[in-house]
Structure formats: structure tokens, C-alpha cells
Steps between C-alpha positions, in 0.01 A plus 500: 500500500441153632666271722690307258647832368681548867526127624514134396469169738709251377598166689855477655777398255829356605681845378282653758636346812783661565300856520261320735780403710638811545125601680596273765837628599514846386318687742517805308246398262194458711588736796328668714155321493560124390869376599436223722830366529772321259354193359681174419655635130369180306196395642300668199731305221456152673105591516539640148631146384230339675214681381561822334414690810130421382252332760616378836503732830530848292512562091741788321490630180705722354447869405616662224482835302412461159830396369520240707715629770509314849339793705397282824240253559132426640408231734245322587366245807175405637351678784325337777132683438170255618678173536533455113850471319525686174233719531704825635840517425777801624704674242794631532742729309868601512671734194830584451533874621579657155128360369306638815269811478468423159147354458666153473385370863129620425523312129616179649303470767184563271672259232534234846126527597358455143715184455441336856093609436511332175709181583370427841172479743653752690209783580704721728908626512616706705884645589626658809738848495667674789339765622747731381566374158226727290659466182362128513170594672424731198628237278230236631267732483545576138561140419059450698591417793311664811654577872372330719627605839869477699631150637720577819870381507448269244837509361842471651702715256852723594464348839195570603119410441338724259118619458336361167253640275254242360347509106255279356364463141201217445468396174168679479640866584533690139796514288742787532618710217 
């Protein structure tokens, strides 16, 4: 089975907002490693009507099963790595609970790397996981990515500063099945 059998990346469609709104003020959804707070409720649909939620600060695209179902989305932003915009970028992830330990996060984040490899100079990604959120550290593993060691209280999350685990995939590292 490949990637495109489990997940699709698809840009953000107007029909799509209101799902993406309810990630910043349902706390439900991305509890207990990423809530970081309620977010102002349409600051994605006036960025959406500026640019799609393509380019500027941080990039989404949506993920979808198969059929074309909203299942989350994948973002995107450049990493400050050597002084050099564009050339590392972070990745992010967030799925709504009912598509999680499913394979889907693994797919997309795969499907993410091969597009952002392909479309950009970029020669190194890498995404950060609390330390305590393994689902996701097996799922960047299986999407390439390698660990690369803990970052201290690098996230304030449930009111308090979390550990992080830090992956990394260049664009030289092999493929994953």
C-alpha cells in the first residue's frame, strides 16, 4: 500500500475553514500535547482570503483520506538552520482524533517531505514532539525522520513548559516504505 492509498495533501478550500477553526477553540481536539491556548476564531479565514494559507510566516495543507475527507492538516515554516532562509523548514501536524493511530500521520508527513523536497531548496526538515507523545515519535520515524536528542522546556503547553523530542530528515536520508 502506498501513501496515496491512506492520505492526500490538498490546499485549503473555503469549505474547510470552519473545521480548521474549530482546532483553535476546541481544546479537545489537540489535547494533551499541542493545545496552546484558544486562538482568535478567524484569523485563518482572513489569512485564507489573503493567500490561501500558502507562503507567508507558516503554510497548511489539508489532509485527507482517500475520499476526500478533511482529516487534519500539515504545516510548514522555515527553520532558522546556518543563517539561510528556506533551507530547513519545521513541520508540523495536527489530526482529528478519530484519524489518529491509523497510519494517516506517518502517510502525510512522508507525502509533506516529498512535496517540500521537490518544490523547494530546502535540504533539511525537521519537527519537534513532546517527550511523551510516542504515537508521533513513531510516526516521524516511519515517515524518515531520525531523533535527534531532547530540547528542555521548550514548550509551554497545559500550563507548564514541556520537554521536546527533536527529528530531522535531509533530503539525502533514504526514502521510507
Amino acid at each position: 500500500m502506498n501513501d496515496a492509498d491512506v492520505a492526500r495533501l490538498r490546499p485549503v478550500a473555503e469549505r474547510d475553514l470552519e473545521l480548521l477553526q474549530r482546532f483553535d477553540t476546541d481544546p479537545a481536539l489537540s489535547e494533551p500535547f499541542e493545545w496552546a491556548g484558544f486562538r482568535d476564531p478567524q484569523a485563518r479565514r482572513r489569512r485564507w482570503e489573503t493567500d490561501g494559507l500558502l507562503g507567508g510566516a507558516i503554510s497548511y495543507l489539508v489532509v485527507a483520506i482517500p475520499d476526500g475527507t478533511f482529516a487534519g492538516f500539515v504545516c510548514w515554516w522555515a527553520a532558522a538552520a546556518g543563517g539561510y532562509q528556506e533551507r530547513s523548514f519545521e513541520i508540523g501536524i495536527l489530526l482529528w482524533p478519530q484519524y489518529r493511530a491509523k497510519g494517516l500521520g506517518a502517510a502525510a508527513q512522508r507525502l509533506l517531505a516529498a512535496y517540500l523536497f521537490s518544490t523547494t531548496i530546502a535540504n533539511r526538515l525537521q519537527a519537534t514532539t513532546d517527550v511523551e507523545n510516542v504515537a508521533e515519535q513513531r510516526a516521524l520515524e516511519r515517515a524518515g525522520f531520525r531523533r535527534e536528542g531532547v530540547m528542555r522546556g521548550v514548550a509551554f503547553v497545559g500550563g507548564s513548559w514541556r520537554d521536546g523530542c527533536l527529528y530531522s530528515r535531509l533530503r539525502s536520508d533514504p526514502v521510507s516504505p
